[in-house]
C-alpha positions as CSV (number, residue, x, y, z in Angstrom):
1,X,0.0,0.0,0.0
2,X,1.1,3.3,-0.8
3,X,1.4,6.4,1.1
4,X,-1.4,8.0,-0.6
5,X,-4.1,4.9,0.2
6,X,-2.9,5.1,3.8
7,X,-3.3,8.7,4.2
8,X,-6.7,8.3,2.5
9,X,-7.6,5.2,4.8
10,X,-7.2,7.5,7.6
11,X,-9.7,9.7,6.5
12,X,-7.7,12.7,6.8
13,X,-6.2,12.9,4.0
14,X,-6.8,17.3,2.2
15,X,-4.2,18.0,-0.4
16,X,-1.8,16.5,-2.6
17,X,0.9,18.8,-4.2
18,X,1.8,19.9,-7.6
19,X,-0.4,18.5,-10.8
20,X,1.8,15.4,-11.5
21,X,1.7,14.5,-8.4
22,X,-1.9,14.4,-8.2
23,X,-2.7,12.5,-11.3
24,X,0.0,9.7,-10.7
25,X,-1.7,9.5,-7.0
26,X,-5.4,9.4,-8.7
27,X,-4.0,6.5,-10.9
28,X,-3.0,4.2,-8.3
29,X,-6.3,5.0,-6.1
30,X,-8.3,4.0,-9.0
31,X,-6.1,0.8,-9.5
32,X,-6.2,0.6,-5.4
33,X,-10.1,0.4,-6.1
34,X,-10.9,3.4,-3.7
35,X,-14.5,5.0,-4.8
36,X,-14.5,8.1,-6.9
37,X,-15.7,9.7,-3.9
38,X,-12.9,9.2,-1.7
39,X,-10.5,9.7,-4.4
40,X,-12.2,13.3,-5.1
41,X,-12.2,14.1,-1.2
42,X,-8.3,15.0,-1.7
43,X,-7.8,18.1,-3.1
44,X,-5.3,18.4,-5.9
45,X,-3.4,20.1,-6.8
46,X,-2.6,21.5,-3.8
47,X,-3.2,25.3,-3.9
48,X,-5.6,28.3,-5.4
49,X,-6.0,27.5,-8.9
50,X,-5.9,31.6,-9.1
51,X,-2.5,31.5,-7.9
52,X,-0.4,30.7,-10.9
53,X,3.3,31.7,-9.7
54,X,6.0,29.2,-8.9
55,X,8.1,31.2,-6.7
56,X,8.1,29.3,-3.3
57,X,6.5,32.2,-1.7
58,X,4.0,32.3,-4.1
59,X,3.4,28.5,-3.7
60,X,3.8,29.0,0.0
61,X,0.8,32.0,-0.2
62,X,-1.4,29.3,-2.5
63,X,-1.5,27.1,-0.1
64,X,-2.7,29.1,3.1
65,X,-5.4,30.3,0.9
66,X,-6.6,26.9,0.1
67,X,-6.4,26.0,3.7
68,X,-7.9,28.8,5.3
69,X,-10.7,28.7,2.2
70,X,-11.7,24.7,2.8
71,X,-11.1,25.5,6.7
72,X,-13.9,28.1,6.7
73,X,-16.1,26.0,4.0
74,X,-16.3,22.8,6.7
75,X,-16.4,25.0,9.8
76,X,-17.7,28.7,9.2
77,X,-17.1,30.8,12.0
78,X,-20.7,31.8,13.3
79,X,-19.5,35.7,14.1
80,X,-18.5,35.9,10.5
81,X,-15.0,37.8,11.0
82,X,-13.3,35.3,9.2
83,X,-11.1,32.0,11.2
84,X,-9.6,32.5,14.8
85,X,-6.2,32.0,15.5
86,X,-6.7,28.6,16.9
87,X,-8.8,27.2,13.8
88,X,-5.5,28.5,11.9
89,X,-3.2,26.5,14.1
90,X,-5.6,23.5,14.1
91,X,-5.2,23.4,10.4
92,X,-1.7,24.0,10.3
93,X,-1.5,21.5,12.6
94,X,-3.1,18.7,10.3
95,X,-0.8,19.8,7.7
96,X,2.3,19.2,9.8
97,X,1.2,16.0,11.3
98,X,1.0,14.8,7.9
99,X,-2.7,15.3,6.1
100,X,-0.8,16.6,3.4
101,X,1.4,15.2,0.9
């Protein structure tokens, strides 16, 4: 098994880097026989499709935005002024305990 299936096993599995990346990944779900619905559920490329640069900081900028955008999708914030400090540090917390790839 893979990194990928295991990740997505977990059920925590958000985002999978650059656009290669993601399409090799998708291939060996679909040969792993995960659902398309589970196999959609990770978001690829990794990113703000808006965001075009490849400068790291650019890249770096993309990928907050994403975070904090499906962050705020799953869990609005009921006062409306955006994500608190500790929803940030949740998320970036997923991403450094591995959720992303």
């Amino acid at each position: 098994m893979c990194r990928i299936e295991v990740l997505l096993d977990r059920k925590d599995c958000r985002f999978i880097g650059s656009k290669t990346k993601a399409l090799r990944f998708k291939k060996r779900l679909v040969s792993a026989s995960f659902s398309q619905a589970e196999i959609d559920s990770v978001h690829c490329p990794v990113g703000l499709d808006e965001i075009i640069g490849k400068k790291p900081f650019e890249i770096a900028i993309s990928i907050a935005g994403q975070i904090i955008q499906v962050t705020q999708t799953q869990a609005p914030n009921k006062k409306g002024s955006g994500l608190t400090w500790k929803e940030i540090n949740n998320a970036l917390s997923d991403v450094k305990e591995g959720s992303v790839v």
